[in-house]
N, C-alpha and C positions, 0 to 999 in steps of 0.2 A: 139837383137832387138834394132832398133835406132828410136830413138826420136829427135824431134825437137819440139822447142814452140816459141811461137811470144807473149810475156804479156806484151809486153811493157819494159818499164824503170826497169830494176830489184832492187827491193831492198833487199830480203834474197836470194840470190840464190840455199842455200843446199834447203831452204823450200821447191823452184822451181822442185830442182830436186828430194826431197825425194817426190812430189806430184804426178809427172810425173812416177815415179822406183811402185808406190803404186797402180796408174791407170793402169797400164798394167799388175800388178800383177791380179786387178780385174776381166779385161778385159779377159785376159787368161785364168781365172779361168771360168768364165762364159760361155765360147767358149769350153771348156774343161770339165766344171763338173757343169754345169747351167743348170739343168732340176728343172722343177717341179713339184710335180705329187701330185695327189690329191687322198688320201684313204680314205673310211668313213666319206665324206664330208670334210675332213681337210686337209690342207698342210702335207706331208707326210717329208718335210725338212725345220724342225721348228730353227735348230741353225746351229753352224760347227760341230757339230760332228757326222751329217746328212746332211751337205750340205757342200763338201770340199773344198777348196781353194789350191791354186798350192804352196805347200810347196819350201821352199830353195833349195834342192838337185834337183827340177823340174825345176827351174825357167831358162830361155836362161839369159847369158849374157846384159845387158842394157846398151844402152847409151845415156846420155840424154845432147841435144845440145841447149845452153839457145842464140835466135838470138838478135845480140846485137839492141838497141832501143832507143829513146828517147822520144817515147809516154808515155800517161800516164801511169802508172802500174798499170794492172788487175788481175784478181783474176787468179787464176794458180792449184787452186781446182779441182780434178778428168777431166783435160783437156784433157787428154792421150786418156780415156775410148772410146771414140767411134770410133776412127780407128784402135783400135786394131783387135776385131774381121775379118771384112774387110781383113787389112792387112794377117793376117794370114789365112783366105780364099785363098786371092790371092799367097801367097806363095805355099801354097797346090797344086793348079792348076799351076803353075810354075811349082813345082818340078815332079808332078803325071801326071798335064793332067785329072786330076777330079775336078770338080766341087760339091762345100758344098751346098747343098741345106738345109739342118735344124742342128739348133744347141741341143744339147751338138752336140757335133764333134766326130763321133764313127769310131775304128777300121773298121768295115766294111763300113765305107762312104769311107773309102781309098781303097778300095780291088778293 
């Protein structure tokens, strides 16, 4: 997965990119193992060890491209997260010729 951010004037850059390498860990997770389902009135995935997140051995490759700037510098907190999904939609339908229509993202939405 490739990344790009525009925050402006960078002042920590690893910060930049361990925020960016963490947001698409989310993002994937959530695209991938983000259901929520509700038993006996309650949330049935009350922590992680009922609600999974995309462990290291799962994770694609990352690369995160900080654009150089000289505005002011903005926050760079969870900026990743929202084109992830998206993007790995449109991947899908690149590679398959299927279209995601609801998330978590299941074997059989590929079939």
């Amino acid at each position: 997965m490739v990344c790009a951010v525009d925050v402006g004037r960078v002042v920590n850059p690893t910060n930049i990119v361990m925020q960016s390498e963490s947001a698409i860990v989310y993002g994937l997770s959530s695209a991938l193992y983000g259901e929520i389902s509700i038993a006996n009135g309650r949330v049935v995935q009350t922590n992680f060890n009922n609600y999974p997140v995309l462990r290291l051995d799962a994770m694609p490759a990352v690369e995160v491209y900080i654009v150089p700037s000289e505005e002011k510098p903005t926050g760079a907190g969870e900026l990743s997260v929202p084109p992830v999904v998206p993007a790995l939609c449109n991947a899908i339908f690149a590679a398959t010729g299927k279209r995601i229509r609801r998330l978590p993202i299941r074997a059989e939405d590929l079939a």
